[in-house]
N, C-alpha and C positions, 0 to 999 in steps of 0.2 A: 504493500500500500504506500507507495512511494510520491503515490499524487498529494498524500496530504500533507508532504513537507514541501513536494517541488512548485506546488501552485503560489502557495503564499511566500515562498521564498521568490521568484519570479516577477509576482508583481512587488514585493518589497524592493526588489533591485529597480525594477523600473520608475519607480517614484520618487527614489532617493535620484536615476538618471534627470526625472524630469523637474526634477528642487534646485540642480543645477544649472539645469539649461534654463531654468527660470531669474535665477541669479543671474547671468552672466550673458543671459540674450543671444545663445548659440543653438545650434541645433544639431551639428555635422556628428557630434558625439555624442551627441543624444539618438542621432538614429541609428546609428551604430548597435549600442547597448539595446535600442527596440527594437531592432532586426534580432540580434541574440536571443532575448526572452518572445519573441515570436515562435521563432525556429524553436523552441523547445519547449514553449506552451503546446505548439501541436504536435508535439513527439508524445509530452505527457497525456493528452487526449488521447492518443493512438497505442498510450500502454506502450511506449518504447523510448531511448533513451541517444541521446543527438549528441557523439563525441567523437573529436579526432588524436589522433597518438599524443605522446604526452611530448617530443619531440617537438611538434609543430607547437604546440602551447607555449614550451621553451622557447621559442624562437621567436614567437608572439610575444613573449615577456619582453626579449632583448631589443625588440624594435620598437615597444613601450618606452624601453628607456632612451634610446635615441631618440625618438621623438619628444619626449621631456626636458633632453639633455638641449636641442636645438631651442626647444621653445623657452629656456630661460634664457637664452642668449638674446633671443628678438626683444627687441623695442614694443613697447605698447601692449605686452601679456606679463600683468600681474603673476609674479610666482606662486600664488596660490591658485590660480585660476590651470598656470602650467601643472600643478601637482594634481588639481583635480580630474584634469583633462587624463593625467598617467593614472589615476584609480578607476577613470571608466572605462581606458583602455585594458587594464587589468582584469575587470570584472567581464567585458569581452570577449578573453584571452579563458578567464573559468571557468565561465559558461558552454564553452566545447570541449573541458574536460570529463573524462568519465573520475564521477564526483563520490568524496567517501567522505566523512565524517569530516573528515581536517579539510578539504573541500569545501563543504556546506561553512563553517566555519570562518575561512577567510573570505567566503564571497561576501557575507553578514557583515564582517569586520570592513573590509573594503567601501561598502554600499552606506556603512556608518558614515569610516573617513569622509566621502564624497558630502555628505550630509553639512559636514562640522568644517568642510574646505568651505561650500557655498555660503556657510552661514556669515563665513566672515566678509563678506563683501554683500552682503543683500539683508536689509533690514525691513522689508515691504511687510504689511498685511497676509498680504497672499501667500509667499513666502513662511509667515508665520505659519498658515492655515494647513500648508501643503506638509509643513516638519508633523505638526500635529497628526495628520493622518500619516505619515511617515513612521513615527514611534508607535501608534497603534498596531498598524501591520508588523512595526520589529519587534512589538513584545509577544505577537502571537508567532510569529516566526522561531522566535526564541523558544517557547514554549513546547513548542510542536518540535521542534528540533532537541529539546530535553527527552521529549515521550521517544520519537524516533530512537535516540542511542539506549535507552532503557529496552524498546522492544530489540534491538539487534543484540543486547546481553542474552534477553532470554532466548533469542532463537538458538544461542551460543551454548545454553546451559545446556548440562545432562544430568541427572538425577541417578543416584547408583542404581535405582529400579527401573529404569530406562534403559532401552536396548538402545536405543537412537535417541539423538537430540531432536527437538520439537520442529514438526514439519514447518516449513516459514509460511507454508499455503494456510495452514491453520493458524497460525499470529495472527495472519495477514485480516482473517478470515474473523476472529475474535476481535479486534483491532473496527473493522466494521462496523459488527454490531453492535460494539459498547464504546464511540470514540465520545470523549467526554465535551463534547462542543459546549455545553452549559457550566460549568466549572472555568473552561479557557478565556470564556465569554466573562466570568465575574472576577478572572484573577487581571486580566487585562484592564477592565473598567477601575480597578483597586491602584494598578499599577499607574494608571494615566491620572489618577486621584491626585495619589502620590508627588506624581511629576510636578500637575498644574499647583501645586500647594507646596513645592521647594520653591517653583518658577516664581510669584508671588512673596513669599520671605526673601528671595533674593532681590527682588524689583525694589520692596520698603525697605531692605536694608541698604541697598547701594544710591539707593536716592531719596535721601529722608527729607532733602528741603520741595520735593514737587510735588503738586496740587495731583494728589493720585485720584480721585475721584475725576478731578478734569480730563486727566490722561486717559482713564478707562472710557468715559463718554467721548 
């Protein structure tokens, strides 16, 4: 049952692409990254699994870095905006790997960076509005990528009364019937509680002389 990490992982990267391309009024890398979560949103439709050798990813890596290494040298591209541009090419370059654990992993952590690059150059509303569903989708992402490495434990156990470890078609199969969608749903809403109530203590305490009722209105 691999669709219910690959989906929301998927569009998690592509939101975090398009938070970017919304800072920065690009596009070129942004359809890049939306051609990748295309090509493997319909692979995941189709029950199958869109990767090329880990060679050519290398290789995709090293031409990431050229390309970074050139764009800080240009005139008129912010080095944050160059760093950002090498995390989408990165996430890319992931996205056509055959993906494990440490995989799912660094595309998260990547799709983060990209987040936290754009933030610092783009202070808009919208902006705000778009991180906001942005953390939503990564705390469930997150979550769901906890259960995932719990169920690949169990398919890994064997129990001494066990002739064979636990068919995966059966996890898969249990995994279905009792996937805790209403639990993920309240530990998310708790988490984003959380967030927007740090956000907040930090607004009053770094700015104690401004009319915060004005601001908010």
């Amino acid at each position: 049952e691999r669709r219910r990490m690959d989906r929301p992982l998927f569009i998690t990267v592509w939101v975090g692409a398009a938070s970017f391309a919304l800072a920065e009024q690009g596009l070129f890398y942004f359809t890049l990254v939306t051609l990748a979560v295309a090509i493997n949103i319909l692979a995941v439709w189709r029950a199958t699994e869109v990767h090329v050798d880990r060679i050519f990813v290398n290789l995709g890596v090293v031409a990431s870095t050229g390309i970074l290494a050139v764009e800080l040298l240009v005139k008129g591209v912010l080095p944050v905006q160059a760093i950002g541009h090498f995390l989408l090419l990165l996430q890319f370059c992931k996205l056509f790997e055959k993906k494990t654990n440490r995989d799912y992993t660094q595309i998260l952590a990547l799709s983060a960076l990209t987040v936290v690059a754009a933030a610092m150059f783009d202070n808009s509303p919208l902006f705000a509005g778009l991180v906001i569903v942005y953390l939503v989708l990564l705390f469930h992402t997150a979550m769901v990528f906890t259960l995932k490495r719990g169920l690949d434990r169990v398919a890994q156990t064997q129990l001494a009364t066990d002739v064979a470890p636990t068919q995966v078609r059966q996890i898969a199969w249990n995994v279905i019937r009792a996937w805790p969608t209403r639990p993920l749903r309240q530990q998310i809403a708790f988490l984003l509680f959380l967030w927007l109530l740090c956000g907040a203590i930090a607004f009053f305490a770094l700015f104690p002389g401004i009319d915060h009722v004005g601001v908010i209105l």
